[in-house]
C-alpha positions in Angstrom: -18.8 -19.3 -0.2 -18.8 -15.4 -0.8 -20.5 -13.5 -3.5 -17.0 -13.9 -5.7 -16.6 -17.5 -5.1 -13.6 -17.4 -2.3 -13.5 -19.1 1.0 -13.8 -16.3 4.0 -9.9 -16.8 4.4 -8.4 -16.5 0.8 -7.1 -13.3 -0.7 -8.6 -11.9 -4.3 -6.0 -12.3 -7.0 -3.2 -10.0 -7.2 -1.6 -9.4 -10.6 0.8 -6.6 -10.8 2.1 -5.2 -13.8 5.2 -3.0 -13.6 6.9 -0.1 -15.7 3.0 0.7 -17.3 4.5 4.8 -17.6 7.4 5.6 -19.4 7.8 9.1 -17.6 8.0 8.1 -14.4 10.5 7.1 -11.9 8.4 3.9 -11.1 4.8 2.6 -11.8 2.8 0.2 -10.9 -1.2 -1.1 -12.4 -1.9 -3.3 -9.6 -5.6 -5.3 -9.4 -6.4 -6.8 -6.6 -10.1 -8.4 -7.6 -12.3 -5.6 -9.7 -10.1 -3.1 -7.8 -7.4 -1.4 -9.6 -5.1 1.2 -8.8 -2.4 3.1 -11.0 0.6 4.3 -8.6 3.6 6.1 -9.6 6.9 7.7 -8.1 8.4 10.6 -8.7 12.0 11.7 -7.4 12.9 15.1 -7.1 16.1 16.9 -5.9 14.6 19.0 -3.2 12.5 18.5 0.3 10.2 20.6 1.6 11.4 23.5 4.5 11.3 21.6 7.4 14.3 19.4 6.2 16.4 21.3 4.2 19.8 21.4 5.6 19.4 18.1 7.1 21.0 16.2 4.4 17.8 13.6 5.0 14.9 12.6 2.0 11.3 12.3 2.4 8.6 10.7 0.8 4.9 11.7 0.3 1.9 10.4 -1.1 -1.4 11.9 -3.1 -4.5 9.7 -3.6 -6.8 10.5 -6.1 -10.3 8.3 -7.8 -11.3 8.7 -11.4 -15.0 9.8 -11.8 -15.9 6.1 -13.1 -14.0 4.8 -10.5 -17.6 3.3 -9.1 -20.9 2.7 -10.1 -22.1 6.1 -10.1 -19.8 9.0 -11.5 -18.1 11.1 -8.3 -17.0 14.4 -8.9 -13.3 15.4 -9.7 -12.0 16.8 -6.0 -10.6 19.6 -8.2 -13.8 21.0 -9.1 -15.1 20.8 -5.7 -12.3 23.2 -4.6 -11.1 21.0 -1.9 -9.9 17.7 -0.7 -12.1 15.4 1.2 -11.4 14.1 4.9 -11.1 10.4 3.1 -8.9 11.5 0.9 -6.7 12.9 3.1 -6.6 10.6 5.7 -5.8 7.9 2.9 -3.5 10.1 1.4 -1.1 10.1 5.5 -2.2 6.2 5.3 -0.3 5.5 2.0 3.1 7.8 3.3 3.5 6.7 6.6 2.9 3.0 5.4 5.9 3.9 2.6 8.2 5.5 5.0 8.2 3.0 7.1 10.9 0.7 4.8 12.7 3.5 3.2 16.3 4.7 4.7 16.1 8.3 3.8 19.7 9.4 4.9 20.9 7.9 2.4 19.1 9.2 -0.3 20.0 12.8 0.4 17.7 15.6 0.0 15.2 14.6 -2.0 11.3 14.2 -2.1 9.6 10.6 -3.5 6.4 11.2 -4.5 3.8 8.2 -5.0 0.7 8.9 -6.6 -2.1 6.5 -6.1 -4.9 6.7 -8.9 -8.2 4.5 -8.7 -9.4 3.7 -11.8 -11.6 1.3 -11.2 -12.8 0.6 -7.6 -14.4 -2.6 -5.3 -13.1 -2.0 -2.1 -9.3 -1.9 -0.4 -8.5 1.1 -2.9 -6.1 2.1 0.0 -4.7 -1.1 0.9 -4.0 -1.4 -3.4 -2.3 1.4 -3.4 0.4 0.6 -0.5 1.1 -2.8 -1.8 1.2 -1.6 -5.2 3.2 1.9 -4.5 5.8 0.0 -2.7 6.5 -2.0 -6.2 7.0 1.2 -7.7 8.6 3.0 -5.0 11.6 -0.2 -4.8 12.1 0.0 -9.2 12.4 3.7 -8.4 15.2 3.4 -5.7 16.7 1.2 -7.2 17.2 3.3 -10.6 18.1 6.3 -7.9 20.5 3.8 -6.0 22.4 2.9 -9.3 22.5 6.1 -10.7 23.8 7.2 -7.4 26.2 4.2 -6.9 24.9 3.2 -3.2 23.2 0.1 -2.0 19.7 -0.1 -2.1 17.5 2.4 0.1 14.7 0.0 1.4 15.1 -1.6 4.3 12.1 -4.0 4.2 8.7 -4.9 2.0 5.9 -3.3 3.2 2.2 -4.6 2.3 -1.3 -4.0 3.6 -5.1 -5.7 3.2 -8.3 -6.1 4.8 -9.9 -8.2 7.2 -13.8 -7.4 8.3 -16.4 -9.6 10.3 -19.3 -9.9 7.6 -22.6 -11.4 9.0 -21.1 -13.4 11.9 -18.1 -14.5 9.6 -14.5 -13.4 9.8 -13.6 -12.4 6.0 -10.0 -11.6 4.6 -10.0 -9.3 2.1 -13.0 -7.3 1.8 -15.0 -6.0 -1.7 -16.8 -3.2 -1.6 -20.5 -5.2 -0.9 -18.6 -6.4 1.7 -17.3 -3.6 3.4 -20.1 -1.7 3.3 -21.9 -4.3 5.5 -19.4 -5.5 7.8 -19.9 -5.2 11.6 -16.4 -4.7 12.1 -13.4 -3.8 9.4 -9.8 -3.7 9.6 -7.1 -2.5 7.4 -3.3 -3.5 8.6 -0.3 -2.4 7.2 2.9 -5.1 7.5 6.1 -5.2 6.8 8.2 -8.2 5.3 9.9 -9.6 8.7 6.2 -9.5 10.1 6.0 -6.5 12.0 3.2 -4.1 11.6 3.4 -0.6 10.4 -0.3 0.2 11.1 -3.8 -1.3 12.1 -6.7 0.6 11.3 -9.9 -0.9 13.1 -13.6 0.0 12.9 -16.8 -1.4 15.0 -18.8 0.0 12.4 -22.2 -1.5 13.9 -20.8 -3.0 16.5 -18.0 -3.2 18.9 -15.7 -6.2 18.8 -13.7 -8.6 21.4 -9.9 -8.6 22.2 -10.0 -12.2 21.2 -11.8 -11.2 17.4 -9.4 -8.5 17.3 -5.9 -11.3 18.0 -8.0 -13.9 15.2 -8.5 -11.7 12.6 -4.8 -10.2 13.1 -3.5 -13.8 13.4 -5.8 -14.5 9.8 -3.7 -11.1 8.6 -0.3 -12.3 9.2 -1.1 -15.8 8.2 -1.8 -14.6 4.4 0.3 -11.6 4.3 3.2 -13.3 2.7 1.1 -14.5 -0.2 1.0 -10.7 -0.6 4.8 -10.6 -0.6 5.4 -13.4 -2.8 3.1 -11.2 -5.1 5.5 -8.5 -4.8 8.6 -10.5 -4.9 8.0 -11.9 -8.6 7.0 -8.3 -9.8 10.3 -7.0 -8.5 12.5 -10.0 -9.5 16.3 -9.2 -8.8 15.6 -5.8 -6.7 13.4 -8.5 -4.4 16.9 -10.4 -4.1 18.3 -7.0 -3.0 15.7 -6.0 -0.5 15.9 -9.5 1.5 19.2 -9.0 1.8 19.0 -5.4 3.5 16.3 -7.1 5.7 18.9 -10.3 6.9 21.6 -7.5 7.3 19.1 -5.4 9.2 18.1 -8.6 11.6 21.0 -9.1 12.2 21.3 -12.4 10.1 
């Protein structure tokens, strides 16, 4: 048993509770364990230069952690004067991840913008935030899709969590005490129909075999749709809509 009780193979509970901001286009408080993460999605009528003209959207994502986020206070990015390398890097994580399901032709020119905010941190703050910004980002499509009178713009669920190898043990869904010691660490991105958007993988004191690399993906895939199923209830009939868009996308 690990420190939290679970068996190396089960996820920490997911609750997700939706339309927690009355401003914005979508939000999201998701908790996954002692992690939480407050995302929200913005919609506005432009795009930046580089697609203007094109008649296409785009979507991009800012990552930020409160102070109390963890144990000991970190100081606000802002009054450092600059964004940190992990920030970033999470930042490109969370809008590729996003991108990947959204069909931005049809939403014209416009910008989503999801904003990830830690408040309270334990490891897979980034993974939290994908699987939690995508609940957001499908209310707030589907407000834009009705407003706009055209089917829904999201072709598939996307989703993402950990996997690490932890003292000789393969372990899904990694705290933070748990992350910080694992030999090896993986965060993978999915989509609904099982295909995968990203995999992130780290020998962090170690390196690791082709055939640990195919069991903890296989350990991945095998719990990912508990992950959907998560989403599924939080999103109720725009869930209904997005299976549908998948089918029709499969070609079934």
């Amino acid at each position: 048993m690990r420190l939290d009780g679970r068996q190396d193979d089960v996820l920490r509970p997911i609750r997700v509770r939706t339309g927690v901001n009355k401003y914005a286009e979508g939000s999201v408080l998701i908790e996954v364990g002692d992690t939480q993460v407050l995302t929200t999605v913005t919609i506005e009528d432009k795009v930046p230069s580089f697609l203007r003209g094109q008649g296409r959207g785009w979507l991009t994502a800012e990552y930020s952690m409160l102070p109390r986020a963890t144990e000991t206070r970190n100081v606000r990015e802002v009054m450092k004067g600059r964004t940190s390398g992990r920030t970033m890097e999470i930042q490109r994580l969370i809008g590729r991840s996003l991108r990947a399901v959204v069909d931005f032709a049809a939403i014209g020119e416009r910008t989503l913008i999801v904003d990830c905010d830690v408040l309270q941190a334990d490891g897979g703050t980034r993974t939290a935030s994908i699987t939690g910004g995508f609940v957001a980002l499908a209310f707030a499509l589907s407000n834009l899709s009705e407003r706009l009178g055209i089917a829904l713009p999201v072709k598939d669920f996307v989703a993402a969590t950990s996997v690490g190898i932890v003292d000789g043990r393969m372990m899904l869904d990694l705290t933070y005490a748990e992350d910080s010691s694992a030999a090896v660490d993986l965060n993978v991105v999915m989509t609904g129909s099982g295909d995968f958007v990203e995999i992130q993988g780290t020998g962090e004191e170690a390196t690791f075999s082709y055939a640990q690399l195919s069991s903890m993906l296989a350990l991945i895939a095998a719990r990912m749709n508990d992950i959907f199923e998560v989403q599924r209830l939080a999103l109720g009939e725009v869930a209904r809509r997005i299976d549908q868009n998948r089918t029709s996308s499969r070609g079934g």
